[in-house]
VEXNU-447089 format. One line per 5 residues: number of its first residue (from 0); their letters; for each residue x negated, y negated, z negated of C-alpha. Coordinates in nm, 2 decimals. Layout:
N
NUM) A) X Y Z; ... .
***
This chain:
353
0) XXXXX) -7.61 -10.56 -8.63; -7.34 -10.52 -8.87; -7.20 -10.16 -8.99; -6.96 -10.08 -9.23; -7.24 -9.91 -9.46 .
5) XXXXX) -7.44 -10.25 -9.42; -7.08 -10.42 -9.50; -7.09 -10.22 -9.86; -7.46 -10.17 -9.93; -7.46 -10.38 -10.25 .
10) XXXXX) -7.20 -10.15 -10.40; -7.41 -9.85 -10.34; -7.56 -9.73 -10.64; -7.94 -9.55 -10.63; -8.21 -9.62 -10.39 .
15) XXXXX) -8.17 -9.83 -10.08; -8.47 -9.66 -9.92; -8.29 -9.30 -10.02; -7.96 -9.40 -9.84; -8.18 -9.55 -9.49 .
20) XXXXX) -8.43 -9.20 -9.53; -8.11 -8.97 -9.53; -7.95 -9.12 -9.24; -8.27 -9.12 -9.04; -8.33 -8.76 -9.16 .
25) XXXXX) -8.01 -8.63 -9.05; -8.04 -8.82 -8.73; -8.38 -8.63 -8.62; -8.25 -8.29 -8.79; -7.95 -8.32 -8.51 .
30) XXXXX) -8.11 -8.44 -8.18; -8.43 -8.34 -8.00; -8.35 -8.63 -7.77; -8.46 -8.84 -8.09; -8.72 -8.65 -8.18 .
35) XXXXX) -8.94 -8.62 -7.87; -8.85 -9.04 -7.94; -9.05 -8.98 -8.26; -9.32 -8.80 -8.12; -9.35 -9.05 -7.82 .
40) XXXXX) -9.36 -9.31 -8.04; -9.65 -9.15 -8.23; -9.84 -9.03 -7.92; -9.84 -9.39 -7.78; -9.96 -9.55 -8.13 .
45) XXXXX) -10.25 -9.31 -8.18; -10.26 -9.03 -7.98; -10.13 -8.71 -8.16; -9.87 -8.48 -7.96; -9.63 -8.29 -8.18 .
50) XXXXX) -9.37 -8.09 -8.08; -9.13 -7.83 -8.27; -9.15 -8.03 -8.56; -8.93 -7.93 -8.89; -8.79 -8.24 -9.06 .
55) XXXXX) -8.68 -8.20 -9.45; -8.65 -8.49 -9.72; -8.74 -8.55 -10.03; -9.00 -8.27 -10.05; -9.19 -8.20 -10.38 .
60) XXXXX) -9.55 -8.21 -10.28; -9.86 -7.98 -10.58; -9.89 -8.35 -10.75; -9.52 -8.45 -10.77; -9.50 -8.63 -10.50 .
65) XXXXX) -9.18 -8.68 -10.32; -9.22 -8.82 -9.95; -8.92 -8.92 -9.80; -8.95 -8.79 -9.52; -9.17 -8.46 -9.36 .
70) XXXXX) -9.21 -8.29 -9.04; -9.36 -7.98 -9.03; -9.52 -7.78 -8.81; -9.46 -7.41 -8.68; -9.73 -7.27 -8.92 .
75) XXXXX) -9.54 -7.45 -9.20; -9.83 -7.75 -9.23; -9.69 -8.10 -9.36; -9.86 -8.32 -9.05; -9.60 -8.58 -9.05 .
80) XXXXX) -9.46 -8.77 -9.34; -9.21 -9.08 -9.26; -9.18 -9.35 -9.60; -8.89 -9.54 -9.63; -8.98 -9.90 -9.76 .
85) XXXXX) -8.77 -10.23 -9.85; -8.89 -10.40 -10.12; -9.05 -10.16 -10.40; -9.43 -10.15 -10.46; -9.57 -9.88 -10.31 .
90) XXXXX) -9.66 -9.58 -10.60; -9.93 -9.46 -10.77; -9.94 -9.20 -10.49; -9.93 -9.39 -10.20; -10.11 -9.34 -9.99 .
95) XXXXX) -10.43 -9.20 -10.06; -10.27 -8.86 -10.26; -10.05 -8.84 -9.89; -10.31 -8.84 -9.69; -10.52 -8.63 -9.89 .
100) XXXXX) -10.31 -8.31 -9.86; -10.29 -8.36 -9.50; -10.55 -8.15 -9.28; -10.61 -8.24 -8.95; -10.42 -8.41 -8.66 .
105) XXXXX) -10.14 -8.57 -8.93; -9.96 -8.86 -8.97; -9.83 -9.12 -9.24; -9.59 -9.37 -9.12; -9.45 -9.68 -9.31 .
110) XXXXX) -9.11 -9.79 -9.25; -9.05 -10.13 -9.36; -8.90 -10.45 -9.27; -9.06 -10.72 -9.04; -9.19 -10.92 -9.36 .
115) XXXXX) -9.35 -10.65 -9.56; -9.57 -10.53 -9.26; -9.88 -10.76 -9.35; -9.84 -10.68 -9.74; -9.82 -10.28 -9.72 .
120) XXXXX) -10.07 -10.26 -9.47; -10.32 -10.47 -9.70; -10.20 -10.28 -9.99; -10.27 -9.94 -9.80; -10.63 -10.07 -9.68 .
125) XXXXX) -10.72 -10.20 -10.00; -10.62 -9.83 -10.18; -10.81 -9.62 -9.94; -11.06 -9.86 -9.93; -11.14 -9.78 -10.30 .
130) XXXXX) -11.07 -9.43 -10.27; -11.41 -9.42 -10.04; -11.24 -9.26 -9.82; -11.38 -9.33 -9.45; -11.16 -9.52 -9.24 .
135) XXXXX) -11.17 -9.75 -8.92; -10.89 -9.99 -8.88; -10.66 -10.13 -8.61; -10.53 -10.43 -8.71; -10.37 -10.50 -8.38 .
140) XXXXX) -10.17 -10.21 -8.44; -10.12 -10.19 -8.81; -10.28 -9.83 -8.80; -10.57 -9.69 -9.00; -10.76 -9.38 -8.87 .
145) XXXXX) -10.96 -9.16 -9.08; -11.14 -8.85 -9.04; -10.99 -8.51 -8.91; -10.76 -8.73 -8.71; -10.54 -8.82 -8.96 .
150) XXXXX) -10.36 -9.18 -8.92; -10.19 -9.43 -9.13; -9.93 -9.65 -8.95; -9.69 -9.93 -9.06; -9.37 -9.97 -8.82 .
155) XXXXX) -9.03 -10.16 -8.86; -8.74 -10.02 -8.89; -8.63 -10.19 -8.56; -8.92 -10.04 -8.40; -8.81 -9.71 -8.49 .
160) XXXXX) -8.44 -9.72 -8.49; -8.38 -9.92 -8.20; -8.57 -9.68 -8.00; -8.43 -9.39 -8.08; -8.05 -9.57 -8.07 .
165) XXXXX) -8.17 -9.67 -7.67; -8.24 -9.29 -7.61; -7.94 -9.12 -7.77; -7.73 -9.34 -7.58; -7.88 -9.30 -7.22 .
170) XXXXX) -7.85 -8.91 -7.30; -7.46 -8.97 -7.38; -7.54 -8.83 -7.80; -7.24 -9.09 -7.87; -7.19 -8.97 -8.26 .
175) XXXXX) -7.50 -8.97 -8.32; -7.54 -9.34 -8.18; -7.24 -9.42 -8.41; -7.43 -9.27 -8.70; -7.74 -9.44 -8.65 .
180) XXXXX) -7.54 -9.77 -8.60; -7.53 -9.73 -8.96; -7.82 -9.68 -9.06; -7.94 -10.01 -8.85; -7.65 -10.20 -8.99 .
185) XXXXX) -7.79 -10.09 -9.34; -8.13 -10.18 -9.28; -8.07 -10.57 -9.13; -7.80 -10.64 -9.40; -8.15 -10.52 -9.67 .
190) XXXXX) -8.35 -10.73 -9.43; -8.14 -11.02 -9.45; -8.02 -11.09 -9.73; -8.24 -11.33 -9.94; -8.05 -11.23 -10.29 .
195) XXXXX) -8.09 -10.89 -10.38; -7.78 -10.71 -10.54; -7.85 -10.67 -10.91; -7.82 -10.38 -11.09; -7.76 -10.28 -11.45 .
200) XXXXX) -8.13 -10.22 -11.53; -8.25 -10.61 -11.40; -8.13 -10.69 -11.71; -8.36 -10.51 -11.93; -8.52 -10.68 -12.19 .
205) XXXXX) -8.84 -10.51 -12.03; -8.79 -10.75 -11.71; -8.83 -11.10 -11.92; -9.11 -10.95 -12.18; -9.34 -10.84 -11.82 .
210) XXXXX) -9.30 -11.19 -11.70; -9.43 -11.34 -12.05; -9.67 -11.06 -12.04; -9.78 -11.20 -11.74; -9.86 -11.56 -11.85 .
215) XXXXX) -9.97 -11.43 -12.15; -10.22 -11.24 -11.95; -10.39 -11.55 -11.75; -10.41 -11.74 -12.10; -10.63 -11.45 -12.23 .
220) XXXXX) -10.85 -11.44 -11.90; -10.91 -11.82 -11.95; -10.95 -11.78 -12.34; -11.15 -11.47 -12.26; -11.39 -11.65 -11.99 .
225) XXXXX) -11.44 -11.92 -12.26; -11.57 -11.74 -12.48; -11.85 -11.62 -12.24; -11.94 -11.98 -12.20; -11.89 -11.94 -11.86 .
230) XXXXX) -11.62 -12.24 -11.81; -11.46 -12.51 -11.90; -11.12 -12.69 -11.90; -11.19 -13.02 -12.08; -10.93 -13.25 -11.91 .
235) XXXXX) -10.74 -12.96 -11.70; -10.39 -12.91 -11.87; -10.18 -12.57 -11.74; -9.93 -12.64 -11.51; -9.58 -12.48 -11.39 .
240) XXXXX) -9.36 -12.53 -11.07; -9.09 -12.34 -10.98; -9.28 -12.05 -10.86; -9.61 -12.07 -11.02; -9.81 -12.09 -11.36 .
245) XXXXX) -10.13 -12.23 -11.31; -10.44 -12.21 -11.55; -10.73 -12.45 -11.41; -11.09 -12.42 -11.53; -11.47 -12.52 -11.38 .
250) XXXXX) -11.80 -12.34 -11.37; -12.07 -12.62 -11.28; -12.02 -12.72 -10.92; -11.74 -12.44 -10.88; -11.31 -12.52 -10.99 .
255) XXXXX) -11.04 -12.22 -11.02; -10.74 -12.22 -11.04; -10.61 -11.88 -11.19; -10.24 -11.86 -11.17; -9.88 -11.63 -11.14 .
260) XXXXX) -9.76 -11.69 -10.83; -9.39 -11.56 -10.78; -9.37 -11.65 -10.39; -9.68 -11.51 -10.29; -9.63 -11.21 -10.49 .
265) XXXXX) -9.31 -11.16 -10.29; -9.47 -11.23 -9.95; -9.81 -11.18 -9.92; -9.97 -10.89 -10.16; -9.82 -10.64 -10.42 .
270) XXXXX) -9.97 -10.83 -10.73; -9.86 -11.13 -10.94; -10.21 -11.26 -11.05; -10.36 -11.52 -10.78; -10.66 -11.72 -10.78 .
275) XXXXX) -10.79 -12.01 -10.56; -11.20 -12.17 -10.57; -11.35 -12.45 -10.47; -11.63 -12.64 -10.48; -11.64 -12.97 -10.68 .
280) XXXXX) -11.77 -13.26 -10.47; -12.04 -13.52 -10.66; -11.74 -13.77 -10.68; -11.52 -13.51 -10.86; -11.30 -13.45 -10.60 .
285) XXXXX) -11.21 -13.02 -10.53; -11.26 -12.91 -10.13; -11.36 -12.63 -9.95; -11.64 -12.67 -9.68; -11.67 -12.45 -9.36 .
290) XXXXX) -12.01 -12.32 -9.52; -11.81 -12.22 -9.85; -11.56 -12.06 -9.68; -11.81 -11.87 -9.50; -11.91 -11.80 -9.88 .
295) XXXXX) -11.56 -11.69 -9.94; -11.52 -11.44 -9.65; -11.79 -11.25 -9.79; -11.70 -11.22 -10.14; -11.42 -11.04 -9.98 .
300) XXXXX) -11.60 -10.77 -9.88; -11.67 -10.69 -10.21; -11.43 -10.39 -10.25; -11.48 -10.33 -10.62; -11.36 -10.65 -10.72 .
305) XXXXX) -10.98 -10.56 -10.60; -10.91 -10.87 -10.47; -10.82 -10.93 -10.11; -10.83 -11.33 -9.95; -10.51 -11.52 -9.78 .
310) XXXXX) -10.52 -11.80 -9.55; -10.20 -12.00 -9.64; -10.01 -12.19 -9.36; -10.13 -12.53 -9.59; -10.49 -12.47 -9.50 .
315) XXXXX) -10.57 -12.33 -9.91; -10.73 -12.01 -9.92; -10.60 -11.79 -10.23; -10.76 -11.45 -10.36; -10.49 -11.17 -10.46 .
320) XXXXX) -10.64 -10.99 -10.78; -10.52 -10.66 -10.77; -10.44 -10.50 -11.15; -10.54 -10.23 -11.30; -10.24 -10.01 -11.46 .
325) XXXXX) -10.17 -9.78 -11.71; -10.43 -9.99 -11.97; -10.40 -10.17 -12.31; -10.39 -10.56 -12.24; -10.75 -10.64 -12.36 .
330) XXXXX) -10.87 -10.39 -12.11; -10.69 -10.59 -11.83; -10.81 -10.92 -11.98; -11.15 -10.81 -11.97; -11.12 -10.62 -11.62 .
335) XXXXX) -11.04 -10.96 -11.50; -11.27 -11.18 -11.68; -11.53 -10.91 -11.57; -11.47 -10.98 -11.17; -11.41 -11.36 -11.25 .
340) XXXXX) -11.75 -11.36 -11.40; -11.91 -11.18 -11.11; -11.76 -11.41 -10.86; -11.86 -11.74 -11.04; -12.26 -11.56 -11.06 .
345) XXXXX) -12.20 -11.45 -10.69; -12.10 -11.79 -10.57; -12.36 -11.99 -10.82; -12.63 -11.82 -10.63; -12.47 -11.83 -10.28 .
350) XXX) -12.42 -12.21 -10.35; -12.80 -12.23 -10.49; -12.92 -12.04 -10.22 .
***
């Protein structure tokens, strides 16, 4: 759907997510019709009933956190917050600090286009996975439940505009269908449109000294893993294409491949650092059995090595490793080569065994 605020997006300056968060606040501030949509949409997902609800943006939570969107309740309780997501990682309080400050019977809801679904919803799991907090998950669904009846749920912007657009026009709320038009024309011209508008600060001198920071960073795992006498790379050279630097190294009967990948970074997990194993066949060739990938699945499990494992339309199977921030680079040189090391002792037995 096009809309003349879709039409002139790239020319707005400040955050995309801001402009879409707005429109759908005002929208809900201005029509019960759309939000008793809201609530249904909630109370068919996962089973809460609200009703009365307050809606505000950009509220300053104790920890300076600033959701995009709340609902409140009569007795002034935060139980519904609504993000606003395109294409920026998700931050340092998402979504564990959220849900945290929520009670009971509360929800946090993800908006985000079609394609980051998979990728915030592993990116949620895999944060309130290592917060220990207790969860169950719904795949299926894209929802995580935790205790007190509080919910985590990723939806699309279509799945939430659309909606409510259907209900304000059977109730005959024409302006405010005109005004959500909008919004949805907003949200499909972000959706769509492969090249993102620059702005002044992509050309930072910070952008291009990350991404050497980056290489720099897998050359100091590889150096670092070395130097533990824990591999090898006689005869493997690094390699580049297009969207990937690759460093390639062995461990016995085990080959890696530890490498920045740009296009799955994008599409699959907020991290740039990637890794792919296999086993080494007696004739030298690399392959990965049904038995090691049974190997595979449960070195997954292990939560404290922040890694999370993607099936890739090829047949490959590639590990995300997940970084940790706010540390000097030897510390995440060694944080790496650390749960490289346990992975190549983990699999070495498993293999053995």
């Amino acid at each position: 759907m096009k809309s003349l605020l879709g039409q002139f997006y790239s020319r707005i300056k400040g955050s995309q997510e801001d402009i879409a968060s707005e429109g759908l606040t005002y929208i809900l501030q201005n029509s019960q019709v759309a939000r008793d949509t809201l609530y249904s949409i909630i109370q068919n997902a996962c089973g809460l009933q609200f009703d009365n609800l307050r809606f505000i943006s950009q509220a300053i939570g104790e920890k300076k956190d600033r959701p995009d969107i709340s609902g409140f309740n009569t007795n002034n309780q935060e139980v519904l917050i609504l993000e606003a997501k395109f294409w920026a990682s998700l931050t340092s309080n998402q979504p564990v600090e959220y849900l945290n400050h929520f009670e009971n019977d509360s929800v946090l809801i993800f908006i985000c286009p079609k394609l980051r679904v998979k990728t915030i919803y592993d990116e949620c799991l895999r944060r309130i996975a290592e917060s220990g907090i207790e969860h169950t998950v719904n795949e299926k669904s894209n929802m995580i439940s935790l205790q007190n009846n509080r919910f985590l749920l990723i939806k699309t912007w279509d799945e939430i505009l659309l909606i409510i657009r259907e209900t304000l026009h059977n109730n005959n709320e024409h302006q405010l269908v005109s005004d959500i038009d909008q919004v949805i024309g907003l949200c499909h011209t972000i959706d769509s449109t492969a090249f993102l508008p620059l702005q002044h600060e992509d050309f930072s001198p910070a952008i291009p000294r990350r991404i050497i920071n980056y290489l720099d960073l897998i050359d100091g795992v590889v150096r670092a893993l070395i130097g533990r006498k824990l591999v090898n790379t006689k005869g493997l050279r690094a390699s580049a294409t297009r969207n990937e630097y690759i460093r390639y190294f062995r461990s016995a009967d085990l080959a890696f491949a530890l490498s920045i990948n740009f296009k799955l970074w994008a599409t699959l997990s907020d991290t740039p650092v990637w890794l792919m194993i296999k086993e080494i066949t007696p004739k030298g060739n690399w392959v990965i059995t049904e038995n090691f990938k049974r190997k595979l699945n449960e070195l997954a499990l292990h939560n404290e090595l922040k890694l999370s494992m993607h099936k890739l339309n090829d047949g490959d199977i590639r590990f995300s490793l997940h970084l940790i921030t706010e540390r000097t680079e030897d510390v995440v040189i060694n944080d790496l080569a650390d749960r490289i090391t346990f992975i190549i002792k983990y699999l070495s037995k498993s293999i053995i065994e």
